[in-house]
C-alpha positions in Angstrom: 34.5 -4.4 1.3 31.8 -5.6 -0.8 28.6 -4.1 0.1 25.5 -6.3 0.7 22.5 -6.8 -0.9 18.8 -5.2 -0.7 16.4 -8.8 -0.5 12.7 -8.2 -0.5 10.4 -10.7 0.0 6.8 -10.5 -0.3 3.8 -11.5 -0.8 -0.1 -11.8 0.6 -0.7 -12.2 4.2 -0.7 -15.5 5.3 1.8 -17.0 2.5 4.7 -17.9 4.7 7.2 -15.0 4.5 7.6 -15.8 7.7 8.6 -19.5 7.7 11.0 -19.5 4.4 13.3 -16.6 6.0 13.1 -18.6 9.4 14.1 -21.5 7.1 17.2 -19.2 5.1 18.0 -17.5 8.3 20.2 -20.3 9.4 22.3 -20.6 5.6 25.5 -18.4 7.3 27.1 -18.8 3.8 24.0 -16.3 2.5 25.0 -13.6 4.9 21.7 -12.6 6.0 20.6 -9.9 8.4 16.8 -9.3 9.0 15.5 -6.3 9.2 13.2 -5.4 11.6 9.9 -3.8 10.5 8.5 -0.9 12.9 4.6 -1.3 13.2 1.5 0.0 14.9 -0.2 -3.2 15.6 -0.5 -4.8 19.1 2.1 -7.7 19.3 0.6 -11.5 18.2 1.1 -14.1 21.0 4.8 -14.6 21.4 6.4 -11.3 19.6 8.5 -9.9 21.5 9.3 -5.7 20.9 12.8 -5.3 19.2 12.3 -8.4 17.6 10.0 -9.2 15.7 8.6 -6.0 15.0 9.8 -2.6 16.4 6.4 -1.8 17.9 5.5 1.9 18.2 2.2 4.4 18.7 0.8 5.7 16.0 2.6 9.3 16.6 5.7 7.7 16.7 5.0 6.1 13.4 3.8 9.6 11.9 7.2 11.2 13.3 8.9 8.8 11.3 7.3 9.6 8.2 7.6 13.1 8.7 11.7 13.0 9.2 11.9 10.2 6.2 13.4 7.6 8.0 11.6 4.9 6.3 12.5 3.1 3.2 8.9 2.2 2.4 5.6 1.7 4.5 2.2 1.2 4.1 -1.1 1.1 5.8 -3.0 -2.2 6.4 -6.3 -2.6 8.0 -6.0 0.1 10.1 -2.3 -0.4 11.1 1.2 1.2 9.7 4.3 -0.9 9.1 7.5 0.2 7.7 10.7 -0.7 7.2 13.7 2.0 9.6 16.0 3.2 6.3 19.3 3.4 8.8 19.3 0.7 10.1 19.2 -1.4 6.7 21.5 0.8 5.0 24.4 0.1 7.7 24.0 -3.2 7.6 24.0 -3.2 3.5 27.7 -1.2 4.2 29.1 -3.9 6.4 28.8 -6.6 3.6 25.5 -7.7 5.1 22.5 -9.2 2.6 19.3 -7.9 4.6 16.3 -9.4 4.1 13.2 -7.6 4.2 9.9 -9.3 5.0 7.1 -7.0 3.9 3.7 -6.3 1.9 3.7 -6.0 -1.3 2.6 -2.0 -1.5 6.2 -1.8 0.5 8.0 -3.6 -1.9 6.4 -1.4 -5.0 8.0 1.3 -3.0 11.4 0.2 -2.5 11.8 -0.8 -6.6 10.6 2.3 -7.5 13.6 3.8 -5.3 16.1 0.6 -5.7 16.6 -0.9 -8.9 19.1 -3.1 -7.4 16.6 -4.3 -4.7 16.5 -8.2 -5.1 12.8 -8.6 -5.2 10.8 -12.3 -4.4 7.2 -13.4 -4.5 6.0 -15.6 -2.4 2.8 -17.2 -3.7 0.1 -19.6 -2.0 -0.1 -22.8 -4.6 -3.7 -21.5 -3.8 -6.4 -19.5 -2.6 -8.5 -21.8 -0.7 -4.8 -22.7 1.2 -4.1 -19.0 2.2 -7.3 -18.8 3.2 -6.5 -22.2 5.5 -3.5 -20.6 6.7 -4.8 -17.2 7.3 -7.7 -19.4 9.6 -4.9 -21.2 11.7 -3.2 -18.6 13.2 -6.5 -17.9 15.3 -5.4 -14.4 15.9 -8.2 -12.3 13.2 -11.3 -11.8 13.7 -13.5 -12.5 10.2 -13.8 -9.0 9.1 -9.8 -8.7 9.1 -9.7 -12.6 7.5 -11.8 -11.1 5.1 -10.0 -7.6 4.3 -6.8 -9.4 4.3 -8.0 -12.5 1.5 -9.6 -9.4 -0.5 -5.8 -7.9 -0.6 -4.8 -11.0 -1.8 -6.4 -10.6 -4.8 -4.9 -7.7 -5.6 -1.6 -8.3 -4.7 -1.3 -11.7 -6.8 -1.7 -9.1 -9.9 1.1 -7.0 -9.5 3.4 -10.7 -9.4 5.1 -9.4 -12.8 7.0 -6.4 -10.6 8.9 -9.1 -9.3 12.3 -10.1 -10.2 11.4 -13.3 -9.0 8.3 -15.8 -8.0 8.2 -19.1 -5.9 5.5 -20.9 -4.9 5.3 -22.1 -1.6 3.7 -25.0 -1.2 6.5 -26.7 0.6 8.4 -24.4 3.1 11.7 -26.3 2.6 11.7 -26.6 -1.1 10.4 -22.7 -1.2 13.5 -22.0 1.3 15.7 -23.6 -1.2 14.7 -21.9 -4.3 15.4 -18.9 -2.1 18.0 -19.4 -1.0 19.3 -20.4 -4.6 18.1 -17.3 -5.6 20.2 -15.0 -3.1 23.0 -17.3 -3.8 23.3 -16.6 -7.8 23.2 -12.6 -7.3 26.0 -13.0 -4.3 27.7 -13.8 -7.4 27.6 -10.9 -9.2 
């Protein structure tokens, strides 16, 4: 059996990642299995434990650390997320292509230890929009709007560790190129 593939995408907070592997979530030709982050942050308004995120305390974070368990995490104002290194790795073994949807310090760490990873930036076609978007959800206060558009920043410099970049401007169109993307190295 062919094994699967390692798909990272990532990008600032507030780009999308969310909406264009909602959107490439229903391609069954792509074979894709998301993997579910584990995090210390309190759910948003409709995630639901076990799926969205694997919530967990702190300690339970730090335990996981400790007995290297993770593929990658990171700390982000003033929470941990990570990614469970079992769980992807089985489903890699079954033929599956899992998707990963995390920050971009995460995804630094899983190239350093993947070559093979399939890496994707997701871009804002602006600023000013991820700052809209960022504003819509409602769920920030500003000081965390603010820490998280000051991260942006950042994070649009490190673009060139990427195998690949899309814009999303357009969800569908940016779920296309995608899904292109995945499609091409399925091939290989």
């Amino acid at each position: 059996m062919k094994k699967g593939l390692l798909i990272v995408l990532s990008g600032p907070s507030g780009v999308g990642k969310g909406c264009v592997v909602k959107q490439i979530m229903s391609d069954e030709e792509l074979k894709l299995s998301y993997s579910i982050s584990m995090t210390t942050r309190l759910p948003r308004n409709g995630e639901v434990d076990g799926v969205n995120y694997d919530f967990v305390t702190k300690d339970q974070f730090k335990q996981a650390i400790e007995n290297c368990e993770l593929l990658e995490y990171a700390e982000f104002v003033g929470n941990y997320y990570g990614t469970p290194m079992k769980r992807a790795q089985d489903l890699i073994n079954q033929g599956r292509n899992v998707i990963l949807e995390i920050e971009v310090e995460g995804c630094m760490q899983i190239a350093e230890k993947c070559s093979d990873a399939l890496t994707i930036f997701i871009t804002p076609p602006n600023m000013q929009e991820l700052e809209n978007r960022i504003r819509s959800r409602g769920t920030e206060a500003e000081e965390v709007i603010q820490q998280r558009l000051s991260k942006a920043v950042s994070e649009m410099k490190l673009i060139c560790g990427y195998k690949y970049v899309v814009c999303n401007e357009d969800v569908k169109l940016a779920s296309d190129i995608v899904s292109l993307i995945i499609k091409r190295h399925m091939q290989n």
